[in-house]
C-alpha positions as CSV (number, residue, x, y, z in Angstrom):
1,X,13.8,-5.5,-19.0
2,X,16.1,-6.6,-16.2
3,X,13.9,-8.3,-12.8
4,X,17.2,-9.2,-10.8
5,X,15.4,-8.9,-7.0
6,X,12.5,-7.2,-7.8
7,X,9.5,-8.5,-5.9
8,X,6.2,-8.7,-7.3
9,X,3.2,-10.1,-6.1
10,X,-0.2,-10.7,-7.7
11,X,-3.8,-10.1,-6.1
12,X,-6.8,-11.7,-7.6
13,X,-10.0,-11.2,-6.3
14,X,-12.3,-14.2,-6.7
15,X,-16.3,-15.3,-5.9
16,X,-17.2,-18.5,-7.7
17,X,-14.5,-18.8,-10.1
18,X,-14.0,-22.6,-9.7
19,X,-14.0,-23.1,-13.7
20,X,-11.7,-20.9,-14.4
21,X,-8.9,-19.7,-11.9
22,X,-7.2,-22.9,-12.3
23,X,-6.4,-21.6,-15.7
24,X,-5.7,-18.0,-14.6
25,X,-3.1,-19.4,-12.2
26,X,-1.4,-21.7,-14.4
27,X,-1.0,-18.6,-17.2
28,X,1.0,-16.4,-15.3
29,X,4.7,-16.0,-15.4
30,X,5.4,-17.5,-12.3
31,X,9.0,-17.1,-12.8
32,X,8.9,-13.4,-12.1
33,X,6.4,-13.3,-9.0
34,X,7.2,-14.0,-5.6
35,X,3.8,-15.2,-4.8
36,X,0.0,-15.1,-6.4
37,X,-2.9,-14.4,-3.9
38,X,-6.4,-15.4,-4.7
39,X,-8.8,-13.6,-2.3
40,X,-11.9,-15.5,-1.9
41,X,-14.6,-13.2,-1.3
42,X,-17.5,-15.7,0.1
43,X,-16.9,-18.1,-3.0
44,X,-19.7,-20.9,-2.4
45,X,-17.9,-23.4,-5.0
46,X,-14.2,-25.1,-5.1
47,X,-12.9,-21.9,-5.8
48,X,-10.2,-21.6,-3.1
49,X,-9.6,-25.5,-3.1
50,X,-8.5,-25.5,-6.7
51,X,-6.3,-21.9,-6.1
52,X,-4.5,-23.9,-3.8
53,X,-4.0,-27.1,-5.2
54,X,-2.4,-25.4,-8.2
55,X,0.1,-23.3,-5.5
56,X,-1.7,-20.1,-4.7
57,X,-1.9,-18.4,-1.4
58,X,-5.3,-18.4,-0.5
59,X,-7.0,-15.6,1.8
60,X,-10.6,-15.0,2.7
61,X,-12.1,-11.9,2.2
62,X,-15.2,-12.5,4.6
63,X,-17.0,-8.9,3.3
64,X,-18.8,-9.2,-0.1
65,X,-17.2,-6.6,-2.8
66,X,-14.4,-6.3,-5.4
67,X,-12.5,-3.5,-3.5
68,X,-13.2,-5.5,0.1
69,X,-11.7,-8.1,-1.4
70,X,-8.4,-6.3,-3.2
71,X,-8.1,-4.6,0.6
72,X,-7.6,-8.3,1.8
73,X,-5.1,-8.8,-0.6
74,X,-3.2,-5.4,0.5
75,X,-3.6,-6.2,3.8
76,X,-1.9,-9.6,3.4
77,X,0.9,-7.9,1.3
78,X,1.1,-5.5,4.2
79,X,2.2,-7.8,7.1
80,X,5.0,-9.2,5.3
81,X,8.6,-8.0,6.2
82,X,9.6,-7.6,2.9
83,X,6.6,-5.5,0.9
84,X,6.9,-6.0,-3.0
85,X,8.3,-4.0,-5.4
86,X,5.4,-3.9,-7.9
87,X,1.6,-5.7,-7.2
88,X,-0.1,-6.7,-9.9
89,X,-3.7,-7.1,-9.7
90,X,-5.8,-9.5,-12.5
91,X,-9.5,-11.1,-12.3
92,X,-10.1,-14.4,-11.9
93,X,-12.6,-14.7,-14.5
94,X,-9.7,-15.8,-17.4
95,X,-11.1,-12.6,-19.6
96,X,-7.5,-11.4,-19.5
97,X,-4.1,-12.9,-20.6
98,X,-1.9,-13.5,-17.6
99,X,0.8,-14.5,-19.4
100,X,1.0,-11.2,-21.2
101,X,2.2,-10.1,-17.9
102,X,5.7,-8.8,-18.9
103,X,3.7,-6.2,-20.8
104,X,2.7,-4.7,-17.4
105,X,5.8,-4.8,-16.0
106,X,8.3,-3.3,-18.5
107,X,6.9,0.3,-18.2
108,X,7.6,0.4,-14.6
109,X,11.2,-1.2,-15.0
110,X,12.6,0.3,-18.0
111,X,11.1,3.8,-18.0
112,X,9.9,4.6,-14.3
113,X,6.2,4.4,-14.6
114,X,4.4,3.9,-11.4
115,X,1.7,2.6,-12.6
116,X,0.3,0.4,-16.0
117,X,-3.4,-0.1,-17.0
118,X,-3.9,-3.5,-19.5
119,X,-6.3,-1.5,-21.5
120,X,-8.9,-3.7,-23.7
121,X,-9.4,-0.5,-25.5
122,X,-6.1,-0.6,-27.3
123,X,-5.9,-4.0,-27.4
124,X,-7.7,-7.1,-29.4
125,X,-10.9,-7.9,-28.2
126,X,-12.4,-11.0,-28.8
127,X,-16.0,-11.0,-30.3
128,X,-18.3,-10.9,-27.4
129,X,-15.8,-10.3,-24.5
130,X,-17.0,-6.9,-23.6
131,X,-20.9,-5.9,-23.5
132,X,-21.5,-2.7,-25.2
133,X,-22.7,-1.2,-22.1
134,X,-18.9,-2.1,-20.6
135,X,-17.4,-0.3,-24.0
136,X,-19.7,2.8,-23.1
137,X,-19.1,2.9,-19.7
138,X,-15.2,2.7,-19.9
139,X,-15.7,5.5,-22.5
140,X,-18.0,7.9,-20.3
141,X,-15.4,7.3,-17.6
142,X,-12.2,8.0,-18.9
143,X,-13.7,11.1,-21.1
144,X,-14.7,12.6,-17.5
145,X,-11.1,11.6,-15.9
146,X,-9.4,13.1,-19.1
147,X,-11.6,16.5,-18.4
148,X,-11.2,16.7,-14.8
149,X,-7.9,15.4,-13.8
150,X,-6.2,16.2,-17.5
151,X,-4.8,12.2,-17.2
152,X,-5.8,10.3,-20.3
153,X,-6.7,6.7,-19.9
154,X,-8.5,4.4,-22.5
155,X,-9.5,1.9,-20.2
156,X,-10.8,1.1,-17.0
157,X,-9.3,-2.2,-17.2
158,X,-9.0,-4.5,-14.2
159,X,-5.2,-5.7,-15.2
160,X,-2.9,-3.4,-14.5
161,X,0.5,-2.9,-12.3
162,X,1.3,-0.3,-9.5
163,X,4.5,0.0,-7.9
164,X,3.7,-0.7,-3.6
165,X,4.8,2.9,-2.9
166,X,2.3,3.9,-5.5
167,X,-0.1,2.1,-3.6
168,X,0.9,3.0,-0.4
169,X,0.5,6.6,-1.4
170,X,-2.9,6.2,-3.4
171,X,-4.1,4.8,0.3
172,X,-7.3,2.6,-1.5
173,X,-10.5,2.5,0.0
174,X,-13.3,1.1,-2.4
175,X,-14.8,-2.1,-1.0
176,X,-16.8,-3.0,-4.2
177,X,-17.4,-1.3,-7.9
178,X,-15.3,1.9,-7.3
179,X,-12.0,0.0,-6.8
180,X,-10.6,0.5,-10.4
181,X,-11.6,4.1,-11.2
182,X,-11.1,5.3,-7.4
183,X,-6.9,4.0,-8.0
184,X,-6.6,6.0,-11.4
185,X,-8.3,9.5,-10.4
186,X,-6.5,9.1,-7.1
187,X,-3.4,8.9,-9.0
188,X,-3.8,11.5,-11.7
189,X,-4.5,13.8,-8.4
190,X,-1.4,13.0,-7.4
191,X,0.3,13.4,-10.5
192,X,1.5,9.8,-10.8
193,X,3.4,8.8,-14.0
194,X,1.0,6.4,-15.4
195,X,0.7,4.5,-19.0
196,X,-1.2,2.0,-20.5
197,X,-0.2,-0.9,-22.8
198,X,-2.7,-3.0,-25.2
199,X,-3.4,-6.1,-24.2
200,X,-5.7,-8.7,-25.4
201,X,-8.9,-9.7,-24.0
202,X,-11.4,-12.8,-24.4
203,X,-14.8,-13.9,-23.5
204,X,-15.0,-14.6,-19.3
205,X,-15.5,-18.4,-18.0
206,X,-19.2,-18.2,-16.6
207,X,-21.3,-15.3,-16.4
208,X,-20.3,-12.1,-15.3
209,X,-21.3,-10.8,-11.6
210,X,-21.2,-7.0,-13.2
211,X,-21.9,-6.8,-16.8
212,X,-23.7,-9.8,-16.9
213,X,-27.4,-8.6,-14.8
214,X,-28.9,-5.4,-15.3
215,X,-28.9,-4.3,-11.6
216,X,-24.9,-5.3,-11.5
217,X,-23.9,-2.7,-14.6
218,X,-26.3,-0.2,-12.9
219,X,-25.1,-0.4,-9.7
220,X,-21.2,-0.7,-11.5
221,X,-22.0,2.5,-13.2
222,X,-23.6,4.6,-10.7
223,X,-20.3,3.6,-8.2
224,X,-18.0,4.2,-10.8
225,X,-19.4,8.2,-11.7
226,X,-19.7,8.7,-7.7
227,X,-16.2,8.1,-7.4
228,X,-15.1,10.6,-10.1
229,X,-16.7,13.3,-8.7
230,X,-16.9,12.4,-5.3
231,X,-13.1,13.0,-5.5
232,X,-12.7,16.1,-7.4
């Protein structure tokens, strides 16, 4: 795999992450991306003081929501005069393995892909990392994207890669739960080359704002089987 003057940029989306996206930061390659941007989406802790004192751009995302804050990251990438090759977009949580990074990359370097999903599915799960309404979920979801788009995914996962003309084309719009699945049905519609590699995945820093309450993974779920067939 060969990076000479590619540019890739990372997105995180963050609310109250101060335990733990000091340690997200500090995992990834840093010697491949151009710059990391933590969007703090109303965070009432330290999280954007300790995403900058370990070097990240910080951004404010002032409207609550996942997607609302992954559009602030976009919109940031956007005003640059030199977009990015490839955006990679990771949680800030410290669930995933940053530094398994490379493994998101490679497909869209050495074989063409436009996008990557990290998929927990495939990958090694630490005991207790995913909630087995998560595992269900992910399972429902990608079933119904394999039998009405014909695109197989395992995974919902929130780690993945996407090449910016990808993006650009995919044209995102989910401000909260939605965000994930809306950016794979969107691109099996438009007949994307997509892939997913296994990645490894560990229990989150703190509780979960989705999985972790009842009305969150009801409200997840309900946004996530809108999307499907909203966009068929």
């Amino acid at each position: 795999m060969i990076l000479v003057n590619l540019l890739i940029d990372v997105i995180i989306p963050a609310y109250n992450e101060e335990d733990s996206i000091g340690y997200v930061i500090d995992d990834i390659p840093h010697e491949i991306v151009r710059e990391v941007i933590i969007c703090n989406n109303n965070s009432t802790d330290r999280t954007a003081e300790v995403a900058a004192d370990r070097g990240a751009t910080v951004i404010f995302a002032s409207q609550k929501g996942y997607g609302s804050a992954c559009l602030a990251g976009l919109n940031h990438i956007g005003q640059k005069s030199e977009k990015p090759d490839i955006v990679v977009f990771l949680d800030g949580d410290y669930s995933d393995h940053p530094e398994e990074m490379y493994k998101l990359i490679s497909p869209i370097v050495d074989d063409g892909m436009d996008m990557v999903i990290g998929s927990r599915a495939l990958g090694t799960l630490e005991k207790g990392s995913m909630q087995p309404q998560q595992i269900f979920g992910n399972w429902l979801a990608t079933s119904l994207i394999r039998l009405f788009y014909s695109y197989t995914f395992s995974d919902l996962g929130p780690f993945r890669s996407i090449t910016y003309d990808a993006l650009c084309k995919i044209d995102m719009q989910d401000e909260d739960f939605g965000w994930t699945v809306e950016m794979q049905v969107k691109a099996a519609k438009l007949k994307l080359k997509c892939t997913e590699v296994a990645m490894s995945y560990r229990k989150r820093i703190g509780v979960s704002k989705v999985s972790g309450t009842i009305k969150g993974t009801l409200l997840a779920g309900h946004k996530i089987l809108w999307t499907i067939f909203k966009l068929l």
